[in-house]
mmCIF file of the C-alpha atoms, coordinates in Angstrom:
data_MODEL
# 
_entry.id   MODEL 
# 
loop_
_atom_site.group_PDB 
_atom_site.id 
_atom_site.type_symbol 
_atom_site.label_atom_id 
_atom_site.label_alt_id 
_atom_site.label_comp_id 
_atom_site.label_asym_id 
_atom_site.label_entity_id 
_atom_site.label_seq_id 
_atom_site.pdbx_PDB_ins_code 
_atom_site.Cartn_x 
_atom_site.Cartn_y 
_atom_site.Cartn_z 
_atom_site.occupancy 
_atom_site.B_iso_or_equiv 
_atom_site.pdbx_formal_charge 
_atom_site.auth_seq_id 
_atom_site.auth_comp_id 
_atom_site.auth_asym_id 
_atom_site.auth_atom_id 
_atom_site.pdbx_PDB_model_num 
ATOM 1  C CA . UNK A 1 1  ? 0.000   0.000  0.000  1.00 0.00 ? 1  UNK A CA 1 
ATOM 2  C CA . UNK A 1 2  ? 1.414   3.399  -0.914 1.00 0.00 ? 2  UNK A CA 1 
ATOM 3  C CA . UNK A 1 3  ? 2.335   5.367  1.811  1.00 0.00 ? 3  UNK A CA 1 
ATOM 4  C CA . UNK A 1 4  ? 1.018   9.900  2.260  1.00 0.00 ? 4  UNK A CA 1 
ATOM 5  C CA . UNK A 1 5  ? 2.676   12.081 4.467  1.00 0.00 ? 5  UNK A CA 1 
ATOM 6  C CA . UNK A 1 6  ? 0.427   14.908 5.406  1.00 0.00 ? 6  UNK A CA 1 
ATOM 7  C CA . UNK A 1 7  ? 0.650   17.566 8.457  1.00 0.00 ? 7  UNK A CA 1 
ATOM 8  C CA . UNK A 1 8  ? -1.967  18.419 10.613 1.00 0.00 ? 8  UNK A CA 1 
ATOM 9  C CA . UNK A 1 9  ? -2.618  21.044 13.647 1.00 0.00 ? 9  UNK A CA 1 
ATOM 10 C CA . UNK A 1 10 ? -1.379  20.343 17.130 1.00 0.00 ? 10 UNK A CA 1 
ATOM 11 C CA . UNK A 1 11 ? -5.405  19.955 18.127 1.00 0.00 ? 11 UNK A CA 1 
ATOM 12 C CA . UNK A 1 12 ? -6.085  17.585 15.289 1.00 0.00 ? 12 UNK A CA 1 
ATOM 13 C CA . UNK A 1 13 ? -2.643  15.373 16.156 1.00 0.00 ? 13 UNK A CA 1 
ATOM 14 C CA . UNK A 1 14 ? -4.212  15.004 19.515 1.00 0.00 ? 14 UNK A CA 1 
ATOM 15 C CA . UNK A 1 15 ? -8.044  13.841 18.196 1.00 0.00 ? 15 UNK A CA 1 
ATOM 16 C CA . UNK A 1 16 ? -6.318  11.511 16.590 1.00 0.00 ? 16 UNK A CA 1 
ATOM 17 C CA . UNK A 1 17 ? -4.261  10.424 19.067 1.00 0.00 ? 17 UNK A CA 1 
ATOM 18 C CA . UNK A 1 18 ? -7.310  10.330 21.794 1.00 0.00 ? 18 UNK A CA 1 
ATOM 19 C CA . UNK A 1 19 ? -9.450  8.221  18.804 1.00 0.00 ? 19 UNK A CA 1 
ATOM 20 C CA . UNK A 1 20 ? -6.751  5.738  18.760 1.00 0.00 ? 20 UNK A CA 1 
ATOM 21 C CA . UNK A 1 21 ? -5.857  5.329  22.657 1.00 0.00 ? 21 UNK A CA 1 
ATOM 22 C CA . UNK A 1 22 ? -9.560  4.965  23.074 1.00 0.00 ? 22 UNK A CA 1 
ATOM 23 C CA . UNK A 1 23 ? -9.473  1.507  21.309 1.00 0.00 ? 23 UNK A CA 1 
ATOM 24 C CA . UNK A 1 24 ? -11.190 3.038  18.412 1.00 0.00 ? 24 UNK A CA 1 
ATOM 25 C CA . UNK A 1 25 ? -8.896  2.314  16.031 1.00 0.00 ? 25 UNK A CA 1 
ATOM 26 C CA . UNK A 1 26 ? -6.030  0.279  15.860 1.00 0.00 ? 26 UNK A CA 1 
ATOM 27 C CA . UNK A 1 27 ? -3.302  3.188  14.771 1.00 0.00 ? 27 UNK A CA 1 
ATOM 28 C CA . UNK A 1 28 ? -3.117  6.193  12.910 1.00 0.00 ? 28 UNK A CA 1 
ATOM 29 C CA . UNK A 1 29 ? -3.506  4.523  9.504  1.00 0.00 ? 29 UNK A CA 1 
ATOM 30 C CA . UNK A 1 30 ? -6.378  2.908  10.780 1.00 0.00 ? 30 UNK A CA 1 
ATOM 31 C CA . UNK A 1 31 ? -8.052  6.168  11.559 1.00 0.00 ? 31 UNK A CA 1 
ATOM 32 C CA . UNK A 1 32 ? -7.056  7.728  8.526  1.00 0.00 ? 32 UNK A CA 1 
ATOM 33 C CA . UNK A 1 33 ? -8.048  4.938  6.044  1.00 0.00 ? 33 UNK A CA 1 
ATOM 34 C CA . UNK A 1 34 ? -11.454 5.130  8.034  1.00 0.00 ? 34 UNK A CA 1 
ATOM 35 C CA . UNK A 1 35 ? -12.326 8.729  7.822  1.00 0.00 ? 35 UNK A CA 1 
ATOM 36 C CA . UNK A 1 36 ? -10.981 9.071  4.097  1.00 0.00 ? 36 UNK A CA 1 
ATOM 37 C CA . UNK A 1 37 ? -13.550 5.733  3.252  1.00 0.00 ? 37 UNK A CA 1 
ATOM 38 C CA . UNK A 1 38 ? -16.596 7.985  4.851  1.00 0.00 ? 38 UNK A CA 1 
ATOM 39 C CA . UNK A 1 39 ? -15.865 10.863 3.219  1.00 0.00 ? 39 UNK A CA 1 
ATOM 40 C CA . UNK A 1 40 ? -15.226 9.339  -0.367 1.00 0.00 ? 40 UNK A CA 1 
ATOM 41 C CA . UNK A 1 41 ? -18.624 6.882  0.216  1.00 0.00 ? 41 UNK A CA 1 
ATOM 42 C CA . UNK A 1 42 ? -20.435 10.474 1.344  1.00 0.00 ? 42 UNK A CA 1 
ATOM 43 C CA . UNK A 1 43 ? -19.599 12.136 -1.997 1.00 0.00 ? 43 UNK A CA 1 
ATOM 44 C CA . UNK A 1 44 ? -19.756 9.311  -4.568 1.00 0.00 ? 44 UNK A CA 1 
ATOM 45 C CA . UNK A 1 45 ? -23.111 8.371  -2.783 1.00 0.00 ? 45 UNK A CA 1 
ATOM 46 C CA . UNK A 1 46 ? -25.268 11.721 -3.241 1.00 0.00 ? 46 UNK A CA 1 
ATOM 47 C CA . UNK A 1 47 ? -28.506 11.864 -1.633 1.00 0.00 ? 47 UNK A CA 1 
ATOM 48 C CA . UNK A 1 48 ? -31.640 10.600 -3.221 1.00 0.00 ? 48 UNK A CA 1 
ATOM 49 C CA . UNK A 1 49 ? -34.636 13.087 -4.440 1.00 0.00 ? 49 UNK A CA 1 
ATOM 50 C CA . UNK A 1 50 ? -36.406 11.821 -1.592 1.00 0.00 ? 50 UNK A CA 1 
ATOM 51 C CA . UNK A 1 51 ? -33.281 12.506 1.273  1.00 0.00 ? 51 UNK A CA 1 
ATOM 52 C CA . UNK A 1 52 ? -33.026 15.904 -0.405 1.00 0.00 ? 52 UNK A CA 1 
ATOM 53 C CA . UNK A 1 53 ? -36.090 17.031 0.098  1.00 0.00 ? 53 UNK A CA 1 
ATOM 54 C CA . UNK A 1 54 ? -36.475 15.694 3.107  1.00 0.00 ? 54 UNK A CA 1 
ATOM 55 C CA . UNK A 1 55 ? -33.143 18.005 3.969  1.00 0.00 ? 55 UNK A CA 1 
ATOM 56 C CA . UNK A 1 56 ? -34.228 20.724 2.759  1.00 0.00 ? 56 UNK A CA 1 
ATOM 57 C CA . UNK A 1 57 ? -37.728 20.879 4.632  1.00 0.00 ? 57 UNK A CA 1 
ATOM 58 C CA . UNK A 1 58 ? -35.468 20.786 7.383  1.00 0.00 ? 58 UNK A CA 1 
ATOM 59 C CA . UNK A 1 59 ? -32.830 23.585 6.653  1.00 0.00 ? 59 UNK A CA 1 
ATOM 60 C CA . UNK A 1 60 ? -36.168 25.231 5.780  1.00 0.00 ? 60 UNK A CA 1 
ATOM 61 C CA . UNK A 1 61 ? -38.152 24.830 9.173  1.00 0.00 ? 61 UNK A CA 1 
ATOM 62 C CA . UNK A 1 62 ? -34.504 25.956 10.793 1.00 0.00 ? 62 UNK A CA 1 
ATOM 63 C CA . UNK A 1 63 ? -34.316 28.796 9.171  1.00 0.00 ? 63 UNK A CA 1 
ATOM 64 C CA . UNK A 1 64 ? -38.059 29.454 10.038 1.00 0.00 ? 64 UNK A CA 1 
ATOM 65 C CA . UNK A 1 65 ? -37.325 29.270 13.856 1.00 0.00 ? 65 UNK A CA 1 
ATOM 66 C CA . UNK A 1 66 ? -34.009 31.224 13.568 1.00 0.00 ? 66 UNK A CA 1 
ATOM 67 C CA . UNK A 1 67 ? -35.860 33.875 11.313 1.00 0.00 ? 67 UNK A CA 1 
ATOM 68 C CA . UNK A 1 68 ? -38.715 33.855 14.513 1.00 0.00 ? 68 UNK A CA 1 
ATOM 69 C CA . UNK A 1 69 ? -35.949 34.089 17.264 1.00 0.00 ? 69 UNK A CA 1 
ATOM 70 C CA . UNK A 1 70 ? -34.318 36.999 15.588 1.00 0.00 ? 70 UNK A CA 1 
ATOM 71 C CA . UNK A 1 71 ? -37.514 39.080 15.486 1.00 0.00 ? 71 UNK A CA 1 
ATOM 72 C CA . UNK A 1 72 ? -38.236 38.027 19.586 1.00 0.00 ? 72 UNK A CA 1 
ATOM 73 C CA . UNK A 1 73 ? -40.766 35.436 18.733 1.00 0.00 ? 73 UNK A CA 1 
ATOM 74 C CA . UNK A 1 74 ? -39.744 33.069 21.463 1.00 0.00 ? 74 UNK A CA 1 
ATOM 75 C CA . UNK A 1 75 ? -41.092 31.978 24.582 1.00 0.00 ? 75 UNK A CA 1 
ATOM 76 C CA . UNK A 1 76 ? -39.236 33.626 27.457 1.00 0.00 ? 76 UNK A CA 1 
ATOM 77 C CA . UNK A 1 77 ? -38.836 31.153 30.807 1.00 0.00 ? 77 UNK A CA 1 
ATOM 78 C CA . UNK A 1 78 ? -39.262 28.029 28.939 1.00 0.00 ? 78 UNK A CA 1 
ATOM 79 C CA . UNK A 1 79 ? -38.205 25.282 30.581 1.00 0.00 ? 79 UNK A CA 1 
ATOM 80 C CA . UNK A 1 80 ? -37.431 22.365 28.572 1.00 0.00 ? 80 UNK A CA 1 
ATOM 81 C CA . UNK A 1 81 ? -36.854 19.828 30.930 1.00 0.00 ? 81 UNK A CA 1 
ATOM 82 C CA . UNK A 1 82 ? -40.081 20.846 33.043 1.00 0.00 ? 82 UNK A CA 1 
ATOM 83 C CA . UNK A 1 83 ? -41.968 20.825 29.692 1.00 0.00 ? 83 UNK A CA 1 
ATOM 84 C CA . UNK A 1 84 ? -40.890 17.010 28.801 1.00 0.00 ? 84 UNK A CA 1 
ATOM 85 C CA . UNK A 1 85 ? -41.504 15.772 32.046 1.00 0.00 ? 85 UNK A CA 1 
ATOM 86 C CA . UNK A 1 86 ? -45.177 17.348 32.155 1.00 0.00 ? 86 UNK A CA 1 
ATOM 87 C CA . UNK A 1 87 ? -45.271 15.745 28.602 1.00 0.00 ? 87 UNK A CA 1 
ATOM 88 C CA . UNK A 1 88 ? -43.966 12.088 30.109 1.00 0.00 ? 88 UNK A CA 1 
ATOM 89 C CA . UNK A 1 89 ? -46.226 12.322 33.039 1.00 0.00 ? 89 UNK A CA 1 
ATOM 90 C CA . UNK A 1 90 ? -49.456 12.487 30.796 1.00 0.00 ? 90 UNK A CA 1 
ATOM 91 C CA . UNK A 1 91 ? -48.221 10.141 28.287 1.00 0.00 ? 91 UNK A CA 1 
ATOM 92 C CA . UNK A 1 92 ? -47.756 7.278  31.611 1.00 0.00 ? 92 UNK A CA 1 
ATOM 93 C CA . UNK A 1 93 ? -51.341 8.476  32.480 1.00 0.00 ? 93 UNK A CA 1 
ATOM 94 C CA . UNK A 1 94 ? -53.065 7.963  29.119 1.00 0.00 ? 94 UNK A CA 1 
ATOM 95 C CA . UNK A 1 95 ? -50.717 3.998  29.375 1.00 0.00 ? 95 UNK A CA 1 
ATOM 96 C CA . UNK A 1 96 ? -52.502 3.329  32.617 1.00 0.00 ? 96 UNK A CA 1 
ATOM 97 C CA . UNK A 1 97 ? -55.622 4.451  31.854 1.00 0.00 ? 97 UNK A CA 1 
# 
């Protein structure tokens, strides 16, 4: 196998590094040869007419919320975790009922 030389940043060097201590991979290579395989079965593997417009509704419904937060549309105080349990509490009473 033909062997590439490449530098990376100090901060990348030590993702690596972490990714491969972790038992994640079994070296460097491994985590190289890994990564490079995702990327290159990402791009020759576009998204189907379906998957895009499936993305796209989302990036659309994003934007929609960002667009409503910058104007001040949002719900000051709102407590996520108090709203989720109130939501987990009725779902258990509709099981039991």
């Amino acid at each position: 196998m033909p062997s590439l030389a490449i530098q990376i940043p100090d901060d990348l060097s030590q993702f690596v590094s972490a990714s491969v201590q972790s038992g994640a991979y079994h070296d460097a290579d491994e985590f190289f040869v890994s990564m490079l395989t995702s990327f290159k079965e990402q791009t020759e593997s576009p998204l189907t007419e379906e998957e895009n417009a499936k993305l796209a509704t989302l990036r659309a419904d994003i934007q929609h919320a960002v667009d409503q937060a910058d104007r001040g549309e949002v719900i000051h105080g709102f407590n996520m975790a108090s709203f989720l349990a109130e939501r987990h509490r009725e779902h258990a009473a509709r099981q039991t009922a």
